[in-house]
C-alpha positions in Angstrom: -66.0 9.1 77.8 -64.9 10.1 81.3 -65.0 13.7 80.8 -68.4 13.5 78.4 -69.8 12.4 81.7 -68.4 14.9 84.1 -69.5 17.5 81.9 -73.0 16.5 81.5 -73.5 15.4 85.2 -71.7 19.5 85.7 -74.3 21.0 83.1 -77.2 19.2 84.6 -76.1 20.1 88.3 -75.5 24.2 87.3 -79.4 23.8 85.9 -80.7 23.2 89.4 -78.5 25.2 91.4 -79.5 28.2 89.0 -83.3 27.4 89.2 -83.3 27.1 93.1 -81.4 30.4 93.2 -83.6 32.4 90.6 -86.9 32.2 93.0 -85.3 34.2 95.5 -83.6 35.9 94.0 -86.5 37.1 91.8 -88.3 37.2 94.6 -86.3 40.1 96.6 -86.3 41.9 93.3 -89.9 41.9 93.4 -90.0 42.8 96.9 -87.7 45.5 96.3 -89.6 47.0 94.0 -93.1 46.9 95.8 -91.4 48.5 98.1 -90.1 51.3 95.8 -93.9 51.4 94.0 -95.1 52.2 97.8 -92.4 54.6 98.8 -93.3 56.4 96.1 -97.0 56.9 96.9 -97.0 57.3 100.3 -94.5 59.9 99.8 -96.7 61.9 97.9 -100.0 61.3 100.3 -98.1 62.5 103.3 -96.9 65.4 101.6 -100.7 65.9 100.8 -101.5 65.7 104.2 -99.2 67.9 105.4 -99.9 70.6 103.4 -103.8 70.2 103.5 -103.3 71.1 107.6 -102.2 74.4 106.4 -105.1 75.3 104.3 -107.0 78.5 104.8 -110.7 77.3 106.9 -113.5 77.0 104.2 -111.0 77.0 101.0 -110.3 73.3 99.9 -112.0 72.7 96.6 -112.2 69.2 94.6 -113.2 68.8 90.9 -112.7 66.2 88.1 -112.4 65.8 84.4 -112.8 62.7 83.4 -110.3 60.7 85.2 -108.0 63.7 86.3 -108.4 64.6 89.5 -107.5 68.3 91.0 -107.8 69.0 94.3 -106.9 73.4 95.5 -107.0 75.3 98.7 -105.3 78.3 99.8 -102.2 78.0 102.1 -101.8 80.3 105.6 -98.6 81.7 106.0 -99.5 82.6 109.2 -102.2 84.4 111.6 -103.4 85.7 114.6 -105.9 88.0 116.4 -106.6 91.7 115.6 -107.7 94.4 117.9 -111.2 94.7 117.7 -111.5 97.1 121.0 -110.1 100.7 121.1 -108.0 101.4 123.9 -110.1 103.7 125.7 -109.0 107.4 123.7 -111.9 109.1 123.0 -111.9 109.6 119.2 -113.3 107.6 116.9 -111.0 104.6 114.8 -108.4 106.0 113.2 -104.9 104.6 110.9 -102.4 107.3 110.9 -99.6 106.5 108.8 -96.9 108.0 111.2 -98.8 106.1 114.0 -96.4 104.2 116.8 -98.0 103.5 119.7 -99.6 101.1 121.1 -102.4 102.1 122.9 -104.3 103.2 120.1 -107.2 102.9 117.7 -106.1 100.7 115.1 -109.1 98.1 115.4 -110.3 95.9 112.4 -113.6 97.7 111.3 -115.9 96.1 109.3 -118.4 97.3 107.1 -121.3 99.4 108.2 -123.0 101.7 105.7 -121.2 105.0 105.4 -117.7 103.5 107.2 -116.2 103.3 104.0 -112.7 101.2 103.9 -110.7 99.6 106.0 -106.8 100.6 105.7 -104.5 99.0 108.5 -105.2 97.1 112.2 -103.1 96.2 114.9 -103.0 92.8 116.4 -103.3 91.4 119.6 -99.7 90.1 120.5 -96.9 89.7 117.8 -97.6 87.2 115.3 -95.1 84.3 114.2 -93.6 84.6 111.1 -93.7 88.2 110.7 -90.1 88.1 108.9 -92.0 86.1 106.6 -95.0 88.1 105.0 -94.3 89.6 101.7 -97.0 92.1 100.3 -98.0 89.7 97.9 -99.7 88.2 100.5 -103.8 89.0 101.4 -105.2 89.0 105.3 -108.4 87.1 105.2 -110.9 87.2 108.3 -113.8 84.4 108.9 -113.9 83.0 105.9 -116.8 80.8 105.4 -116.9 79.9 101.9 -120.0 82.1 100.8 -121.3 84.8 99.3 -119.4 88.1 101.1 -117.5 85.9 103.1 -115.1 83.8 100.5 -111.9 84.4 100.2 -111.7 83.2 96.3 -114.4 86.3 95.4 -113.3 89.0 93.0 -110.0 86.4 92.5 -106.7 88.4 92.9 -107.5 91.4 94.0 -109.1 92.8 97.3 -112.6 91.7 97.9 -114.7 89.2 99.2 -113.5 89.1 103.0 -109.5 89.7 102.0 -107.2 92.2 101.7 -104.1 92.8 99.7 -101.3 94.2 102.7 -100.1 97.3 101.3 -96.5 97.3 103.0 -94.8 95.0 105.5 -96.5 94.8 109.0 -94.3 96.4 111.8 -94.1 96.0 115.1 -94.8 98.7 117.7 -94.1 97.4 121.1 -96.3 94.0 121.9 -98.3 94.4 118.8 -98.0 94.0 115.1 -99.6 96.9 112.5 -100.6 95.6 109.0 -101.5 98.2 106.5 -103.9 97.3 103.6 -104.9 98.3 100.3 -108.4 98.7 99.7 -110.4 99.6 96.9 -113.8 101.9 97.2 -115.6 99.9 100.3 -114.5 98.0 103.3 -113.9 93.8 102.5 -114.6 92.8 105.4 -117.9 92.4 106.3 -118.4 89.4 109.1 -116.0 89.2 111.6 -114.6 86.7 113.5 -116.2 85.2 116.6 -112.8 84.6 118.1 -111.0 87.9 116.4 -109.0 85.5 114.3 -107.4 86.9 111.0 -105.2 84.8 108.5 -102.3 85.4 105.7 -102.7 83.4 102.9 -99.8 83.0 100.0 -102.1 81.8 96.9 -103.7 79.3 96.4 -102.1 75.5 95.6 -103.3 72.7 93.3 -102.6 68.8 93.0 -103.3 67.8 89.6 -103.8 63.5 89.7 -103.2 62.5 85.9 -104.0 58.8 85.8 -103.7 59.5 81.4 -100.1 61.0 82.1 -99.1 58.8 84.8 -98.4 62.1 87.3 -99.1 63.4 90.0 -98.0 67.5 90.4 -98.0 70.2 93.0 -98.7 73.8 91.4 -98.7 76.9 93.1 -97.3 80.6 92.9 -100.6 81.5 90.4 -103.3 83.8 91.1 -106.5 83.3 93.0 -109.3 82.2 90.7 -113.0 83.2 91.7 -113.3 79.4 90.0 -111.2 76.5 90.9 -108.9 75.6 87.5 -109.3 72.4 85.8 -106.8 72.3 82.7 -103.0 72.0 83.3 -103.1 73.0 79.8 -104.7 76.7 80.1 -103.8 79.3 82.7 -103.6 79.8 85.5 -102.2 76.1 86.1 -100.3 76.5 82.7 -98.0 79.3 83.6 -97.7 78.6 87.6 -94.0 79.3 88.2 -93.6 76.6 90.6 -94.8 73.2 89.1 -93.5 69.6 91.2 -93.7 66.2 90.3 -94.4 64.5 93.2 -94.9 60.8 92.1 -95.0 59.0 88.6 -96.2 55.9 87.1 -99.6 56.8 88.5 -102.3 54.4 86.9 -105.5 55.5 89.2 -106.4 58.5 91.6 -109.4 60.2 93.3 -110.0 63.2 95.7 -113.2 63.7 97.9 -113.5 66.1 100.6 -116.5 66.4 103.3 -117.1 69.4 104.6 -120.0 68.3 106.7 -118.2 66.2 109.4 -119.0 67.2 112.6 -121.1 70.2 112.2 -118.5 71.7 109.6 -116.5 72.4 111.9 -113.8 69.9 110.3 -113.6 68.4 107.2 -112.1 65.3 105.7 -110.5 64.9 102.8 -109.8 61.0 101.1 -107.2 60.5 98.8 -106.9 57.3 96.6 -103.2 56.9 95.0 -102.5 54.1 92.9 -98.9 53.6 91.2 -98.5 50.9 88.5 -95.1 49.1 87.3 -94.0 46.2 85.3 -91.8 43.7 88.0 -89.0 41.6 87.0 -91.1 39.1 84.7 -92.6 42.0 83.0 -95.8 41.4 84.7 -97.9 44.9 85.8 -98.1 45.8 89.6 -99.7 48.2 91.1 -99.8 49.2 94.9 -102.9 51.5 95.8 -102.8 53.6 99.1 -105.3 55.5 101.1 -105.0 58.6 103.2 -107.4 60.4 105.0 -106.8 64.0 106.3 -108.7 66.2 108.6 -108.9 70.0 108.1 -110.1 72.7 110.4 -112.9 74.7 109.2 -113.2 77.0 112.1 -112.0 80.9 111.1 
């Protein structure tokens, strides 16, 4: 009768001790594991941001189907200023291809009618990076996002207000010469207030899948005259370089502003929701914000 007693005065003791353990226990699981849901979006937000402060001025484009989001721009290797000035010789602008000086003519002309192409320039200091530049790359100068002036015109190929670079820049003295490819008339037609030229790599994508739970980085495809909105159809389809940057996504949205102060700066929002069933099977979601401000001055 003794041990009857003992046991059942044992059994009932191991009930409470277990159910005054499994609260906080359960409770750091859950804690854990909001933790891990919000590592996981904020993760993929400042990555966002990061890269959205390397986008080419003017080229951030935001579109929707349904509830997938895509959000593109076009990402600056690096940039500079070119020579705009001739240094004083008396002929007219010229790009020989044995040319090594530097006091020379190799300004950035634009277009006039009759001036035909524009073939190399040489830039005002060395620019960072050089080592860099491959000649996949395209120079882009004041790119405003219009007509004549936008960098994804005539897609891949030179047009618009960008150029293709023909072979690698070199370096003659304190300045930098890149030569171009053209095709039958000069792309550039506006320049830049502050003689400011960029080099772009392509253009990138983040595709927000609420449906497929993912959120994905492409790049490495070709500029598009129109911004892509399938993952399943090219360009998006075939980019070689395709990231998963956060899963269990249950809710996303991109906006961008391009009217904040002047348009001189825009803004883009980014909503990020990330969904996950905790430790009693319950769904829990964690939804962060980030807000990102872009230069639009080129």
């Amino acid at each position: 009768m003794e041990a009857v007693v003992v046991i059942a005065i044992s059994g009932i003791i191991v009930a409470a001790v277990a159910l005054f353990i499994r609260a906080p226990i359960t409770g750091y699981v859950d804690t854990a594991h909001r933790a891990e849901l919000t590592d996981i979006a904020d993760t993929a937000l400042r990555r966002i941001g990061r890269d959205l402060r390397t986008a080419l001025p003017n080229s951030i484009r935001v579109t929707s189907v349904g509830s997938v989001y895509f959000l593109e721009y076009l990402e600056v290797r690096t940039g500079g200023r070119y020579r705009a000035v001739t240094s004083g010789a008396a002929t007219a602008p010229v790009c020989p291809s044995d040319d090594t000086r530097v006091t020379d003519n190799d300004i950035l002309s634009f277009y006039q009618s009759g001036n035909g192409k524009e073939t190399c320039f040489k830039t005002l200091g060395n620019i960072p990076n050089r080592a860099q530049i491959v000649n996949t790359d395209f120079v882009v100068v004041f790119n405003l996002g219009i007509p004549g002036a936008d960098a994804y015109e005539n897609g891949n190929v030179t047009g618009g207000n960008k150029a293709q670079i023909n072979t690698l820049p070199t370096t003659s003295g304190g300045e930098d010469r890149f030569d171009l490819q053209f095709n039958n008339s000069n792309p550039f037609r506006l320049p830049s207030p502050g003689y400011r030229f960029h080099v772009i790599t392509g253009p990138v994508s983040y595709v927000c899948d609420p449906v497929g739970g993912t959120l994905r980085r492409y790049s490495g495809y070709a500029i598009q005259a129109s911004q892509p909105n399938s993952t399943g159809a090219a360009p998006l389809s075939t980019a070689p370089v395709n990231a998963l940057l956060a899963s269990h996504v249950s809710a996303c949205s991109f906006t961008y502003n391009a009217s904040v102060v002047a348009q001189r700066d825009g803004l883009v929002t980014i909503s990020l929701s990330v969904a996950e069933a905790d430790s009693q099977g319950a769904n829990e979601t964690v939804t962060l914000y980030e807000s990102a401000h872009v230069s639009n001055v080129p």
